[in-house]
mmCIF file of the N, C-alpha and C atoms, coordinates in Angstrom:
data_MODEL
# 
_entry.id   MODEL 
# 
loop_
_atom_site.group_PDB 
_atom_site.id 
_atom_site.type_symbol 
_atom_site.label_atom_id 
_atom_site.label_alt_id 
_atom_site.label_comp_id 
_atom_site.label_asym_id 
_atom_site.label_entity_id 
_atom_site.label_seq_id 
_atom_site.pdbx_PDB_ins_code 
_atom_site.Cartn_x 
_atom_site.Cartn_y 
_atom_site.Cartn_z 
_atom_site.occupancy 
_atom_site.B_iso_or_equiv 
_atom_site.pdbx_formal_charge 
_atom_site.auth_seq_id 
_atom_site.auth_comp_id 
_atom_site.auth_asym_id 
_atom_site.auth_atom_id 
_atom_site.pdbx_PDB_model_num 
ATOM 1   N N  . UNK A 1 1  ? 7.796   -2.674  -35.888 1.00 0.00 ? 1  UNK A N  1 
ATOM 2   C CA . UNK A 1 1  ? 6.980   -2.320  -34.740 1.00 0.00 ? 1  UNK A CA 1 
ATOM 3   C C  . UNK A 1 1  ? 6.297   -3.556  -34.149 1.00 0.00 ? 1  UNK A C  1 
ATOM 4   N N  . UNK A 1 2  ? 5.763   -4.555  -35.141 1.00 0.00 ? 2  UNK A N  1 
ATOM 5   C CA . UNK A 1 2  ? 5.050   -5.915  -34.642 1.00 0.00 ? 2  UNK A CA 1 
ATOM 6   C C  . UNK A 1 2  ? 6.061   -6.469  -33.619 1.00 0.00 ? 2  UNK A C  1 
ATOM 7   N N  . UNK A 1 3  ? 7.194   -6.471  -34.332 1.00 0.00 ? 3  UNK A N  1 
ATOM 8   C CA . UNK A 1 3  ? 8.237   -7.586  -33.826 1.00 0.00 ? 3  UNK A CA 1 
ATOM 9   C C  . UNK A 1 3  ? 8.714   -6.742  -32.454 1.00 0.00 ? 3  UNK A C  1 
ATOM 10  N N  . UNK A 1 4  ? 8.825   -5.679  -31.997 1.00 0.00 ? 4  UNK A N  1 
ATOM 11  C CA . UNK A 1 4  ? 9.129   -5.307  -30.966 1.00 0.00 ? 4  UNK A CA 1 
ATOM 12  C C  . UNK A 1 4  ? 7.955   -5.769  -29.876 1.00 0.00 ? 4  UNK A C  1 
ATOM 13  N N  . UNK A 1 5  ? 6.854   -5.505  -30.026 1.00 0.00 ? 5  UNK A N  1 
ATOM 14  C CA . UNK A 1 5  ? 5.694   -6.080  -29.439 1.00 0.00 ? 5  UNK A CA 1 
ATOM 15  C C  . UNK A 1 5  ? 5.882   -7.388  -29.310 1.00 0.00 ? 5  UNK A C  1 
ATOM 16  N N  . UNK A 1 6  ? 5.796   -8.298  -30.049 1.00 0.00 ? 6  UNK A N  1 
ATOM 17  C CA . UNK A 1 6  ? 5.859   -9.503  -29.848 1.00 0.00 ? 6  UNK A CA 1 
ATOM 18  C C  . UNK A 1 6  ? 7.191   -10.186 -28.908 1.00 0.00 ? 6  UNK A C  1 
ATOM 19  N N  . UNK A 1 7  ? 8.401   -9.200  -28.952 1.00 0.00 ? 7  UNK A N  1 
ATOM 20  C CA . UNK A 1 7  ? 9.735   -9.327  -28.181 1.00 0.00 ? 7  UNK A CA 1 
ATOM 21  C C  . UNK A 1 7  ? 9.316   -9.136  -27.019 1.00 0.00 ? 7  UNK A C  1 
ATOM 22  N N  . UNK A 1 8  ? 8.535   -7.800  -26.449 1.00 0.00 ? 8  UNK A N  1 
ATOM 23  C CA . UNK A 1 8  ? 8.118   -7.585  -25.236 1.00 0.00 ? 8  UNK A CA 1 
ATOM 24  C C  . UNK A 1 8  ? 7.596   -8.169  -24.361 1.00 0.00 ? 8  UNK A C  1 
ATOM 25  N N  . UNK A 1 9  ? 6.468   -8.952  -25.259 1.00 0.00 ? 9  UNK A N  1 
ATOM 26  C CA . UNK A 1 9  ? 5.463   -9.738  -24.660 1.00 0.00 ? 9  UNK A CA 1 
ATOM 27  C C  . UNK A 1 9  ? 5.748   -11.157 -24.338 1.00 0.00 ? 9  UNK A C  1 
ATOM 28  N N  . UNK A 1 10 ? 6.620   -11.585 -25.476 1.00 0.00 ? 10 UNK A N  1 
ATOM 29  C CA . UNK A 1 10 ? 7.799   -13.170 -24.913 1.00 0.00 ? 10 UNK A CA 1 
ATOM 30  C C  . UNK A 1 10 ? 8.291   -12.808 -23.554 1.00 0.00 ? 10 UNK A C  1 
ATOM 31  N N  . UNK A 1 11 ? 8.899   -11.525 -23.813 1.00 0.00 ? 11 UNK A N  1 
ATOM 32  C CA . UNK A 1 11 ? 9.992   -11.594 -22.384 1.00 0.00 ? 11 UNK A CA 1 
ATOM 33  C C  . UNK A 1 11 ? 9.355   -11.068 -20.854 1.00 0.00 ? 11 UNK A C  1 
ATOM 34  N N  . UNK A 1 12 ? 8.100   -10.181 -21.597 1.00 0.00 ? 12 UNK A N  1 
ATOM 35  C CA . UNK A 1 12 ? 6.971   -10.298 -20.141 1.00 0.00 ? 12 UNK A CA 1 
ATOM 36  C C  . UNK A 1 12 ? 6.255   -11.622 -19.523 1.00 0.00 ? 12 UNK A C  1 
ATOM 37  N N  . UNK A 1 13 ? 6.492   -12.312 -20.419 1.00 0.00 ? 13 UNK A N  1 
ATOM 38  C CA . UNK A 1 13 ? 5.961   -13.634 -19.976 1.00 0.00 ? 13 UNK A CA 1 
ATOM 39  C C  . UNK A 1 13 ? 7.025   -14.553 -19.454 1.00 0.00 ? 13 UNK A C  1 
ATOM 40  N N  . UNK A 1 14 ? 8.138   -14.291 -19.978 1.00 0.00 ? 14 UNK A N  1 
ATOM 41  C CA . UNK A 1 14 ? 9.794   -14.978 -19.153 1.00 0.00 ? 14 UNK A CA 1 
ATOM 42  C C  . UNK A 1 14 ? 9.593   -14.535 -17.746 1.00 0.00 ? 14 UNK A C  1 
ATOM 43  N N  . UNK A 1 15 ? 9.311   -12.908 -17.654 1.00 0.00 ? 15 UNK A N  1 
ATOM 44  C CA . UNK A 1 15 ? 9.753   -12.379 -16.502 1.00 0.00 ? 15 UNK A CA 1 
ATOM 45  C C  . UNK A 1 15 ? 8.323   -13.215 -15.220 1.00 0.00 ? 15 UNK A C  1 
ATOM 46  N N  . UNK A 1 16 ? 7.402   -12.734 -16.030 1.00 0.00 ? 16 UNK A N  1 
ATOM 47  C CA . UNK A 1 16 ? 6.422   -13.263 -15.536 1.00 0.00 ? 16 UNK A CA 1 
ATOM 48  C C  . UNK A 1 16 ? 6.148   -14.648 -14.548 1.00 0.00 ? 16 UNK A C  1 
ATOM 49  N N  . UNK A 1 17 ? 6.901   -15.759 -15.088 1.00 0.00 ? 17 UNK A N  1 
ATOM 50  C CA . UNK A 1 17 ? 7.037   -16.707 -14.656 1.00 0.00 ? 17 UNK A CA 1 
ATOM 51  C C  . UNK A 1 17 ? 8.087   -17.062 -13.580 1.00 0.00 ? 17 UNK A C  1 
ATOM 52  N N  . UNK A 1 18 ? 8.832   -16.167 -13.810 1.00 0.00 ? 18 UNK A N  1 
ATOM 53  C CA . UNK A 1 18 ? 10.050  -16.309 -12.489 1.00 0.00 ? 18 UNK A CA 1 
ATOM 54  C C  . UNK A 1 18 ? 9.266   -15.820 -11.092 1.00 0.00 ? 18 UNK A C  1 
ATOM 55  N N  . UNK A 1 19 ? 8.020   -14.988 -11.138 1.00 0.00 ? 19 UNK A N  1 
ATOM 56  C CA . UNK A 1 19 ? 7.292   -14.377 -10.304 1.00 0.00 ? 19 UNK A CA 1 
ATOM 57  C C  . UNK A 1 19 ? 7.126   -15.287 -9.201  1.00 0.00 ? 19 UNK A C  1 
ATOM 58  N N  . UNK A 1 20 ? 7.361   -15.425 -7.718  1.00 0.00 ? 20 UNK A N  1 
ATOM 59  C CA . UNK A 1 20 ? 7.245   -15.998 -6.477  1.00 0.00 ? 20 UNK A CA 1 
ATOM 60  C C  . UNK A 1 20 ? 5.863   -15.610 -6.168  1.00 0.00 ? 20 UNK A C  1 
ATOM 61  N N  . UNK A 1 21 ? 4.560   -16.254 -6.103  1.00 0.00 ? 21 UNK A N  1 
ATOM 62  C CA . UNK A 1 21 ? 3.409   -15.874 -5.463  1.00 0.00 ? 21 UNK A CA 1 
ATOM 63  C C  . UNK A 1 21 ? 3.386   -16.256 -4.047  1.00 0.00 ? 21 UNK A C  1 
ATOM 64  N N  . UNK A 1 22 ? 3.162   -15.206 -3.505  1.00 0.00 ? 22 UNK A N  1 
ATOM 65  C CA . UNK A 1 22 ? 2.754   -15.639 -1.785  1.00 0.00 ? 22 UNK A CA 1 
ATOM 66  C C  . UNK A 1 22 ? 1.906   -17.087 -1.284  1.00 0.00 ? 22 UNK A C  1 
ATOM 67  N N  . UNK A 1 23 ? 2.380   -17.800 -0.439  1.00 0.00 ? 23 UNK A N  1 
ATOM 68  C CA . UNK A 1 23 ? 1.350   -18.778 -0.035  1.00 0.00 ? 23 UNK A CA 1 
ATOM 69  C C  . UNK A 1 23 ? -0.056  -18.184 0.327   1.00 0.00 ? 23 UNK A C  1 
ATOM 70  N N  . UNK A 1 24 ? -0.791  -19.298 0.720   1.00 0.00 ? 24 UNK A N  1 
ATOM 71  C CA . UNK A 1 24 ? -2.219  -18.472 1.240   1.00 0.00 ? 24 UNK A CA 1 
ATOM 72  C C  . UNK A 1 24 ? -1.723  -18.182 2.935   1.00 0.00 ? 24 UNK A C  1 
ATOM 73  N N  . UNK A 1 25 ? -0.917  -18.222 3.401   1.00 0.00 ? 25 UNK A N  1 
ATOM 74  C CA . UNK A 1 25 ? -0.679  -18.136 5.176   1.00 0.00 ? 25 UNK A CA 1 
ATOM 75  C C  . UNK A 1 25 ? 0.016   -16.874 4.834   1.00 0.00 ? 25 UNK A C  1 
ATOM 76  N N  . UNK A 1 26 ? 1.207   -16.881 4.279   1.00 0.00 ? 26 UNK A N  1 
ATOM 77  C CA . UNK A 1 26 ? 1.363   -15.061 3.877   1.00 0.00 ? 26 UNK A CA 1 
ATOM 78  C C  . UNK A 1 26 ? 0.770   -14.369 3.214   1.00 0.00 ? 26 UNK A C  1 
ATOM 79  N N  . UNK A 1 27 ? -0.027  -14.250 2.608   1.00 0.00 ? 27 UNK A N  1 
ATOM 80  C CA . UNK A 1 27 ? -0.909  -13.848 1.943   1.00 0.00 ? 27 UNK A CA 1 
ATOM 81  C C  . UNK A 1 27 ? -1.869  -12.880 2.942   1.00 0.00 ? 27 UNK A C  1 
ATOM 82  N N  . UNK A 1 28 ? -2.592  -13.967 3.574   1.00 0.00 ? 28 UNK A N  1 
ATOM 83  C CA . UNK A 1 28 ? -3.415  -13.155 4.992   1.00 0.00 ? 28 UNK A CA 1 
ATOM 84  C C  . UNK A 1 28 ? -2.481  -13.096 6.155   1.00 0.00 ? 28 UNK A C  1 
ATOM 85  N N  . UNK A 1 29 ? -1.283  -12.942 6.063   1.00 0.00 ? 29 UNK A N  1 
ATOM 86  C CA . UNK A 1 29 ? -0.706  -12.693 7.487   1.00 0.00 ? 29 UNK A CA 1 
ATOM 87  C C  . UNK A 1 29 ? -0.202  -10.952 6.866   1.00 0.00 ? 29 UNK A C  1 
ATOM 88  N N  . UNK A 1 30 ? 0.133   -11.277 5.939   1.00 0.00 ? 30 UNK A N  1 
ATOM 89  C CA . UNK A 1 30 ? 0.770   -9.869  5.019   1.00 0.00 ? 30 UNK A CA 1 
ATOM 90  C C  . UNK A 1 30 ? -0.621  -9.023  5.091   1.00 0.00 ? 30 UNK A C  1 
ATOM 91  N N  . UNK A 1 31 ? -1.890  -9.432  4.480   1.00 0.00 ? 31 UNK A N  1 
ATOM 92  C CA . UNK A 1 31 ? -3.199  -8.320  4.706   1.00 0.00 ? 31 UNK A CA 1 
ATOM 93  C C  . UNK A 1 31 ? -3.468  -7.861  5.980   1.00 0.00 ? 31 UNK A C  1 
ATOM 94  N N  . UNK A 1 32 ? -3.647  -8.824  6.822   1.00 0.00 ? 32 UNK A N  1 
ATOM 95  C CA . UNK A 1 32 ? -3.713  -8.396  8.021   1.00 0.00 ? 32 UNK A CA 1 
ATOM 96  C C  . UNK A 1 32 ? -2.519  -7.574  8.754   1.00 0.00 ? 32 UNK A C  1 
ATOM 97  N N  . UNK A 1 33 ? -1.590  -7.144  8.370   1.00 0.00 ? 33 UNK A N  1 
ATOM 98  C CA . UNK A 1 33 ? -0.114  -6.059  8.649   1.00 0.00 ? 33 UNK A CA 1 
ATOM 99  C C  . UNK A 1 33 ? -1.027  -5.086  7.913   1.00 0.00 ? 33 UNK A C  1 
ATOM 100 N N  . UNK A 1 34 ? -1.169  -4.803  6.495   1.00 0.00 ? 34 UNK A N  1 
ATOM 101 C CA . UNK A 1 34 ? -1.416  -3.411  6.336   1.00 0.00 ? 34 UNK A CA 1 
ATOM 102 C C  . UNK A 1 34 ? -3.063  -3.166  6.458   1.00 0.00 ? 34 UNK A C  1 
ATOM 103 N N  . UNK A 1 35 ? -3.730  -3.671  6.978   1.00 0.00 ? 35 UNK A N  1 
ATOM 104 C CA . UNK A 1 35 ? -5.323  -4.075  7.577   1.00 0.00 ? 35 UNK A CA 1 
ATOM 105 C C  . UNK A 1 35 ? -4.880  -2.945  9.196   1.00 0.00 ? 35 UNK A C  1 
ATOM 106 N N  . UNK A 1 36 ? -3.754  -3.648  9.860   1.00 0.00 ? 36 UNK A N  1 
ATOM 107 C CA . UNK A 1 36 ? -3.958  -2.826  11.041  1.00 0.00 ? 36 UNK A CA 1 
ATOM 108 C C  . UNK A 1 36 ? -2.817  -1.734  10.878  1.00 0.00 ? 36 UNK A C  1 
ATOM 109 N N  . UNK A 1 37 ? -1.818  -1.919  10.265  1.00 0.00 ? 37 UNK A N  1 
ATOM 110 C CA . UNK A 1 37 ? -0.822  -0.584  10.357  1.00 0.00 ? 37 UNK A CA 1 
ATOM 111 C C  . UNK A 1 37 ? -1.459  0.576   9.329   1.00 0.00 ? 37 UNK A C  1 
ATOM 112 N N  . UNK A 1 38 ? -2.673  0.150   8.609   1.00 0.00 ? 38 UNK A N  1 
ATOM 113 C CA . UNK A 1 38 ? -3.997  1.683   8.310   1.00 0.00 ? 38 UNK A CA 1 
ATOM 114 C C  . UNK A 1 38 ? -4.746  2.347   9.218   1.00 0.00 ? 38 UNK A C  1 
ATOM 115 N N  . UNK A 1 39 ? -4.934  1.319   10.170  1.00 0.00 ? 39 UNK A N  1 
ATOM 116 C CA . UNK A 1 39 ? -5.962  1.365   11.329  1.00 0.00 ? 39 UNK A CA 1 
ATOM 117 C C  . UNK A 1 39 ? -4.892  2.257   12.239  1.00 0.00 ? 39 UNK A C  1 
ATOM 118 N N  . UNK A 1 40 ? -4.251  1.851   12.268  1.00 0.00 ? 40 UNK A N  1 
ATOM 119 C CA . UNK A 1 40 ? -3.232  2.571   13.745  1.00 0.00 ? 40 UNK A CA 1 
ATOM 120 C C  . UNK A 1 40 ? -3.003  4.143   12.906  1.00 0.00 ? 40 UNK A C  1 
ATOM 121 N N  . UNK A 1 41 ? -2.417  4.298   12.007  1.00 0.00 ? 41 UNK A N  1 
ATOM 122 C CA . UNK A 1 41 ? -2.044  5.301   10.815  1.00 0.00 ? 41 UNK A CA 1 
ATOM 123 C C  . UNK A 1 41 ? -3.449  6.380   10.780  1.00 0.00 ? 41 UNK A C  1 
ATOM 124 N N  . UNK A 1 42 ? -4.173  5.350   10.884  1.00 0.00 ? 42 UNK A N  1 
ATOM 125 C CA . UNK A 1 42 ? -5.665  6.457   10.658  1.00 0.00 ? 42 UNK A CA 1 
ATOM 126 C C  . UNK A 1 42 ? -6.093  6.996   11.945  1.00 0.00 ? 42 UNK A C  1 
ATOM 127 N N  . UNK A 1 43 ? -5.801  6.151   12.783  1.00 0.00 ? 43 UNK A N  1 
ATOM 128 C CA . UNK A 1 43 ? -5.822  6.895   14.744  1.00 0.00 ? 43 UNK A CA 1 
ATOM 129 C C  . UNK A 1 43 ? -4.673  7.647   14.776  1.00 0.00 ? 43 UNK A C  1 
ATOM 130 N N  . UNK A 1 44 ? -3.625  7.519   14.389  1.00 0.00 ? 44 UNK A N  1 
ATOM 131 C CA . UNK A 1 44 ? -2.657  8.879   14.753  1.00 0.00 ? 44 UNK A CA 1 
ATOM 132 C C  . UNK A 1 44 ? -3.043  10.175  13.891  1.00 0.00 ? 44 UNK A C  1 
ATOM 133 N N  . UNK A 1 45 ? -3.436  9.662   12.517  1.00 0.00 ? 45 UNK A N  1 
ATOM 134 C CA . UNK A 1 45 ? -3.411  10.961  11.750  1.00 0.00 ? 45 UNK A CA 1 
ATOM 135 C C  . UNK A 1 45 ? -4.673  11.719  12.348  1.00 0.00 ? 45 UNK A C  1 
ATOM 136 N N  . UNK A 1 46 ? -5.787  11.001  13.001  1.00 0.00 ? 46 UNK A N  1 
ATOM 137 C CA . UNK A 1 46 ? -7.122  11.782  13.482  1.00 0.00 ? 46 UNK A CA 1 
ATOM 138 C C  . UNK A 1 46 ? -6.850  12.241  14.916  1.00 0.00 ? 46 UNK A C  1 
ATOM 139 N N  . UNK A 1 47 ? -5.827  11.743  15.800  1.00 0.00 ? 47 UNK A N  1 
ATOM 140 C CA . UNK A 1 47 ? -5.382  12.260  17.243  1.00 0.00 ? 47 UNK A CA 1 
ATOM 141 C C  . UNK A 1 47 ? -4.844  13.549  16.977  1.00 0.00 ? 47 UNK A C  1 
ATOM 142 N N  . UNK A 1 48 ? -3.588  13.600  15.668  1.00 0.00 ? 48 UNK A N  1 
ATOM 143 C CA . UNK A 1 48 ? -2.404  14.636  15.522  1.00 0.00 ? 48 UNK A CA 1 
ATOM 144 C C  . UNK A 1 48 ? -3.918  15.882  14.907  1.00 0.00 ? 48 UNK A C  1 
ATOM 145 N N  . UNK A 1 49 ? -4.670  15.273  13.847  1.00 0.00 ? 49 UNK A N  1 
ATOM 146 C CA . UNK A 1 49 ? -5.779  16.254  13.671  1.00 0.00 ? 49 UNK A CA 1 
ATOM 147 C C  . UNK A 1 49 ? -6.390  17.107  14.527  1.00 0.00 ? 49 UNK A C  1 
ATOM 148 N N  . UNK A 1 50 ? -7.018  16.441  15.277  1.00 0.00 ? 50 UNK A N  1 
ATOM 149 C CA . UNK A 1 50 ? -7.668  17.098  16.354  1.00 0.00 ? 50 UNK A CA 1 
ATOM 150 C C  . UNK A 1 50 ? -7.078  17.650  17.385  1.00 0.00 ? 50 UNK A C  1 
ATOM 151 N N  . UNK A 1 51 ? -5.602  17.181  17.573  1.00 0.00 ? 51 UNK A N  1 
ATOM 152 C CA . UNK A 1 51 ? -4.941  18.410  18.512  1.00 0.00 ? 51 UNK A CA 1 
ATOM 153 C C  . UNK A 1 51 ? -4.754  19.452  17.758  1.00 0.00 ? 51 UNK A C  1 
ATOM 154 N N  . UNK A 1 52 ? -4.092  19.717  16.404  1.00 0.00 ? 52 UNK A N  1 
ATOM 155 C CA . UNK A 1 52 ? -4.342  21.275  15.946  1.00 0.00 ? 52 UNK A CA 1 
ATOM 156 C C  . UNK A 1 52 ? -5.221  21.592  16.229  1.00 0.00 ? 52 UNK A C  1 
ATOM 157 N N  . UNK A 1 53 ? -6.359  21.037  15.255  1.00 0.00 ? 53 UNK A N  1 
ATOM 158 C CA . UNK A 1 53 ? -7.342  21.837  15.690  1.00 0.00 ? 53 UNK A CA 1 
ATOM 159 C C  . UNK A 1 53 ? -8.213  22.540  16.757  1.00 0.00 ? 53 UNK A C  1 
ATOM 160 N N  . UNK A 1 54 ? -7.864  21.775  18.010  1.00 0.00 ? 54 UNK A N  1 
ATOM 161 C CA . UNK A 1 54 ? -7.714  22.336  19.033  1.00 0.00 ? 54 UNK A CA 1 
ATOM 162 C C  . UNK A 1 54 ? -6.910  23.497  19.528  1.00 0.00 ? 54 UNK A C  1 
ATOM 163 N N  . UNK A 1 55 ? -5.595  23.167  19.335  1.00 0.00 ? 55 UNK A N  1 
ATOM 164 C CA . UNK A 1 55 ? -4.475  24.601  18.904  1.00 0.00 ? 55 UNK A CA 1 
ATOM 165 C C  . UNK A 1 55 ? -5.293  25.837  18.141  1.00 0.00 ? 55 UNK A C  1 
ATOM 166 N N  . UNK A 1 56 ? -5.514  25.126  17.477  1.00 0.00 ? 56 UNK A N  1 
ATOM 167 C CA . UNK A 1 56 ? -6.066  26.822  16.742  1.00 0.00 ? 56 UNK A CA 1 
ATOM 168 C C  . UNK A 1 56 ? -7.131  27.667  17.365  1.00 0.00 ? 56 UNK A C  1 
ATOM 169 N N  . UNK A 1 57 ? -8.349  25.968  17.578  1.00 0.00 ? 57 UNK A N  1 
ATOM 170 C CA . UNK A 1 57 ? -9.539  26.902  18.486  1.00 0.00 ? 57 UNK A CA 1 
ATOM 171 C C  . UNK A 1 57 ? -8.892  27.540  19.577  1.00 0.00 ? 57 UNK A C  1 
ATOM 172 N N  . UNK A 1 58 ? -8.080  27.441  20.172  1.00 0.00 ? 58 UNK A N  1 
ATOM 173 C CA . UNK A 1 58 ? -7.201  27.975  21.525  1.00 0.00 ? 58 UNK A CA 1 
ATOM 174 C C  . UNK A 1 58 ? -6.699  29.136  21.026  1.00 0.00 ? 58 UNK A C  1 
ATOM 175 N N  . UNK A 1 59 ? -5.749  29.468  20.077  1.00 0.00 ? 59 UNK A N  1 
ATOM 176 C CA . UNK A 1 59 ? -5.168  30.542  19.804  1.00 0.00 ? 59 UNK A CA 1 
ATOM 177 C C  . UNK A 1 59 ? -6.176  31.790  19.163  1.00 0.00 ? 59 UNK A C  1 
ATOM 178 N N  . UNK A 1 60 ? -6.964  31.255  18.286  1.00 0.00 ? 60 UNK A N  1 
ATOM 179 C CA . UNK A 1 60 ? -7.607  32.155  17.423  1.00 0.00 ? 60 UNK A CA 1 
ATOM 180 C C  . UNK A 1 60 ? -8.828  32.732  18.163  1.00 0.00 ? 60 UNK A C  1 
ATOM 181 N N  . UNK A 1 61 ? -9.435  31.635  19.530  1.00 0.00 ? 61 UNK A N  1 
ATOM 182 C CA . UNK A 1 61 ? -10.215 32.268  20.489  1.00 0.00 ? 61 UNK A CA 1 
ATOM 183 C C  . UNK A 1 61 ? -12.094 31.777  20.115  1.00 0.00 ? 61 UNK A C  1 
# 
């Protein structure tokens, strides 16, 4: 059981190191993409909201 652990953790650290980290210019060019495609995401989901709910106040009276 040790030795499987200890296998894991060698080869998480192999894998580990092959890892590509973002520069700092993609880094904040990449935050700033899902910074505003939440923002836009959160105005459609509250536009599409409030037209049901409008729908309904309309139908139900």
């Amino acid at each position: 059981m040790l030795e499987k652990l200890k296998t894991f953790l060698k080869e998480s650290y192999q894998e580990f190191k092959k890892v590509r980290w973002p520069t700092r210019e993609e880094l904040i060019g990449l935050t700033i993409a899902v910074v505003v495609s939440s923002i836009l995401l959160l105005i459609f989901v509250g536009v599409v909201d409030r037209l049901f709910f409008l729908l309904v106040k309309f139908v139900l009276g």
